[in-house]
TIVO-2410 file (N, C-alpha, C; in nm, 3 decimals):
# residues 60
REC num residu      c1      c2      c3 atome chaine
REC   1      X  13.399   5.061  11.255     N      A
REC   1      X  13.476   5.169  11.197    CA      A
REC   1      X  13.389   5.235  11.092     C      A
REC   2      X  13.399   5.374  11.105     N      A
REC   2      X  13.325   5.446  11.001    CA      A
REC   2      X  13.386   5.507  10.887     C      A
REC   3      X  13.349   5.461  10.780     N      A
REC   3      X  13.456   5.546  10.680    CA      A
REC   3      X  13.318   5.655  10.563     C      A
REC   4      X  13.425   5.706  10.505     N      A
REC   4      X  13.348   5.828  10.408    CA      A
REC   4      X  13.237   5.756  10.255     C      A
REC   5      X  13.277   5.662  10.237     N      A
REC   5      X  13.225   5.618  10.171    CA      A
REC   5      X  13.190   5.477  10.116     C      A
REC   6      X  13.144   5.388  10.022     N      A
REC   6      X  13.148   5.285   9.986    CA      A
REC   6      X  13.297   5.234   9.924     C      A
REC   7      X  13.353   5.305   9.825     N      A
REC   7      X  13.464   5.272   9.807    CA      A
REC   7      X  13.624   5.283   9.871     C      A
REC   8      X  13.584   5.353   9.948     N      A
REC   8      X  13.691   5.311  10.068    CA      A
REC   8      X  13.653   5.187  10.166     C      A
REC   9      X  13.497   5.205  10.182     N      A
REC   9      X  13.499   5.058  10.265    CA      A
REC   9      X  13.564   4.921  10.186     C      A
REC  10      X  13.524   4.888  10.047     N      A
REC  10      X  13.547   4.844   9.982    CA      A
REC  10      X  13.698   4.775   9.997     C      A
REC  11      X  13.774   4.902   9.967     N      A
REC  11      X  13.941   4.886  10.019    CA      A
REC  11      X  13.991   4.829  10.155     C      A
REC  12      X  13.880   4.850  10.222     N      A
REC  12      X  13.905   4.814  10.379    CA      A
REC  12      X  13.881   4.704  10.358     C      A
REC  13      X  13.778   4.631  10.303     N      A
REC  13      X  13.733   4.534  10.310    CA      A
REC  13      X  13.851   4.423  10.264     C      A
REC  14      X  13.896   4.470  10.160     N      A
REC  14      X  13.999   4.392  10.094    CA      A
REC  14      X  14.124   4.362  10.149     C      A
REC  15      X  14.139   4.462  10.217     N      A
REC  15      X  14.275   4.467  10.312    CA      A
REC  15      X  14.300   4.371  10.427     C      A
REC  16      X  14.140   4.358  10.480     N      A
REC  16      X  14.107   4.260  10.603    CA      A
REC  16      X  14.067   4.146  10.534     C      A
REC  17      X  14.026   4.117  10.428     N      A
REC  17      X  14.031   3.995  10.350    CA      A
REC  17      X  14.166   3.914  10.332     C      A
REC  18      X  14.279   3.983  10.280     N      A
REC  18      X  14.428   3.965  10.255    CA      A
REC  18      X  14.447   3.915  10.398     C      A
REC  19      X  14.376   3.956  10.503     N      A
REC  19      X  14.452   3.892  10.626    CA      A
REC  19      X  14.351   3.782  10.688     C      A
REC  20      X  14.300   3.797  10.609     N      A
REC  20      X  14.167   3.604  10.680    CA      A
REC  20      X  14.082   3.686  10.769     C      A
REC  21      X  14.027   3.824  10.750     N      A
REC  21      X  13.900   3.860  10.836    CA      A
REC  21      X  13.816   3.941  10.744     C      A
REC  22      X  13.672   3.892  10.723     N      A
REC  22      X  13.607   3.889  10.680    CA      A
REC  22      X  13.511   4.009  10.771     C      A
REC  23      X  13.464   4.137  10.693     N      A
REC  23      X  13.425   4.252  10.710    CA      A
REC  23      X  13.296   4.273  10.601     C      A
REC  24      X  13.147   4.318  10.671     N      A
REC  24      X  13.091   4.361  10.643    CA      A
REC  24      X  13.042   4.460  10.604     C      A
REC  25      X  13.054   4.496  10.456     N      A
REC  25      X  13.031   4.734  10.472    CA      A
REC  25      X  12.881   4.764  10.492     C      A
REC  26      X  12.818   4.828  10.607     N      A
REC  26      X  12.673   4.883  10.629    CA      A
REC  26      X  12.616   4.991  10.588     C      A
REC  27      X  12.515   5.022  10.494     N      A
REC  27      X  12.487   5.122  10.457    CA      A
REC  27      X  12.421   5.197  10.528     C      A
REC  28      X  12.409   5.351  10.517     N      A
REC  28      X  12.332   5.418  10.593    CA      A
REC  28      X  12.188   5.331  10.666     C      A
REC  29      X  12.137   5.383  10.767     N      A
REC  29      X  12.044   5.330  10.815    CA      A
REC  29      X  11.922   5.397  10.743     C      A
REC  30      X  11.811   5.329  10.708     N      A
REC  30      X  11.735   5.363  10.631    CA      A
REC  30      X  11.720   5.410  10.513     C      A
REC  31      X  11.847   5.363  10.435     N      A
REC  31      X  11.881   5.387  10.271    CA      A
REC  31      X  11.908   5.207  10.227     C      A
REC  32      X  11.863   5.140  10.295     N      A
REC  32      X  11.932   5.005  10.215    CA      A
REC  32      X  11.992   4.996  10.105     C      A
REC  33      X  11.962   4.923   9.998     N      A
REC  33      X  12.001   4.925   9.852    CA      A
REC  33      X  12.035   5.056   9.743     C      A
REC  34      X  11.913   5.134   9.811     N      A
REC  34      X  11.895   5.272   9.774    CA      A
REC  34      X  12.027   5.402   9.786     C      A
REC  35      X  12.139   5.312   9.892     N      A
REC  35      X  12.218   5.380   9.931    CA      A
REC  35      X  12.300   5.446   9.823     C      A
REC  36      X  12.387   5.527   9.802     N      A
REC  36      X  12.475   5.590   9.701    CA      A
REC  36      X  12.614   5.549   9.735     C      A
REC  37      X  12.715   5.499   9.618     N      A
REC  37      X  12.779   5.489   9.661    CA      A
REC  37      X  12.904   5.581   9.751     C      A
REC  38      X  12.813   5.688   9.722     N      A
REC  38      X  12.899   5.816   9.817    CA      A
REC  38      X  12.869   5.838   9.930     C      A
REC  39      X  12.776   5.769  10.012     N      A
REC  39      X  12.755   5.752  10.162    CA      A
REC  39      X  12.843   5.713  10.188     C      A
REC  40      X  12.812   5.735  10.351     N      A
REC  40      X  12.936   5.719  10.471    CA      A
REC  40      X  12.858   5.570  10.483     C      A
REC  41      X  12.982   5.481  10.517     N      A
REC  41      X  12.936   5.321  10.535    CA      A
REC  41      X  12.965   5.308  10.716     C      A
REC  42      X  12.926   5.181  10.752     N      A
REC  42      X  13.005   5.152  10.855    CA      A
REC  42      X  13.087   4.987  10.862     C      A
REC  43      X  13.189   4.943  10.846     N      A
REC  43      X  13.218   4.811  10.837    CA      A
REC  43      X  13.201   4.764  10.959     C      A
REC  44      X  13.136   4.619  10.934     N      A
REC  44      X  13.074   4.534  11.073    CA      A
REC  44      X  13.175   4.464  11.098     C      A
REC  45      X  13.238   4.425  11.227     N      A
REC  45      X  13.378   4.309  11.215    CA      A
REC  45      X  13.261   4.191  11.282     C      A
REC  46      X  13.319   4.035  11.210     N      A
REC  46      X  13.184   3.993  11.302    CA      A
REC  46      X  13.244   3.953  11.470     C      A
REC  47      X  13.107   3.943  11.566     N      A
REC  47      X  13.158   3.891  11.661    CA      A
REC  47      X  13.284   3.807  11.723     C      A
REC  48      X  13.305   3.876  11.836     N      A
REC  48      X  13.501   3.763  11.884    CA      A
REC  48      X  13.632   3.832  11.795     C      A
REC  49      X  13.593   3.897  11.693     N      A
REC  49      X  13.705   3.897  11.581    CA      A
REC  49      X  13.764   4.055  11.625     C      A
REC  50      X  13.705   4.139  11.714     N      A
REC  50      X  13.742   4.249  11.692    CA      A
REC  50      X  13.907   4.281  11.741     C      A
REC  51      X  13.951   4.183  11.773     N      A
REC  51      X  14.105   4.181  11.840    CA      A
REC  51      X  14.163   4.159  11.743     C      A
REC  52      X  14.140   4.126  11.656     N      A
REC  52      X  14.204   4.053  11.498    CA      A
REC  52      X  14.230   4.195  11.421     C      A
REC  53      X  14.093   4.254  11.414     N      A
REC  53      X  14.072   4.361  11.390    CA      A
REC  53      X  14.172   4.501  11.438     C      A
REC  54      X  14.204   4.495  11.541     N      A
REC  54      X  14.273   4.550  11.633    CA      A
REC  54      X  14.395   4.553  11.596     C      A
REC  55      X  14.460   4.415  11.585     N      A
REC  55      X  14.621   4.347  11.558    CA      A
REC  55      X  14.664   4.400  11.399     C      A
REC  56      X  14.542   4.340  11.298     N      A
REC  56      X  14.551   4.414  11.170    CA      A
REC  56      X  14.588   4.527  11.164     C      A
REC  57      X  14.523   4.665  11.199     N      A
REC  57      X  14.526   4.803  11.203    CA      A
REC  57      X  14.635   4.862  11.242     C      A
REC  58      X  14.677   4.780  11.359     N      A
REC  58      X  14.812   4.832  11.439    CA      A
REC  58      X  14.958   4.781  11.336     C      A
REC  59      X  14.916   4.698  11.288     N      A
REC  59      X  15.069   4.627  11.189    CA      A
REC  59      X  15.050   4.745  11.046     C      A
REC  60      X  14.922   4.772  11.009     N      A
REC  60      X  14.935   4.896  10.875    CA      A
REC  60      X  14.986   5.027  10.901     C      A
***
């Protein structure tokens, strides 16, 4: 999932935390650390989990 920025991933992140799935936010490609937090992120779901992912989204 792609969102607008770091601090919305952030929120995402937390939201899928509250439900026992654990989400990675990715920064632009080729900005690592360097990234701003006003880049567009992408959250990683990890492998197997994306149905979890799925079930979450649909209940918000």
């Amino acid at each position: 999932m792609t969102v607008p920025n770091a601090y919305i991933a952030e929120t995402w992140c937390e939201i899928f935390a509250a439900e026992g799935l654990r989400l990675t936010p990715i920064p632009p490609i080729g900005h690592g650390e360097d990234a701003s937090m006003w880049d567009e992120r992408v959250l990683h779901v990890p492998s197997g989990k994306a149905h979890v992912a799925r079930e979450i989204l649909r209940k918000i």
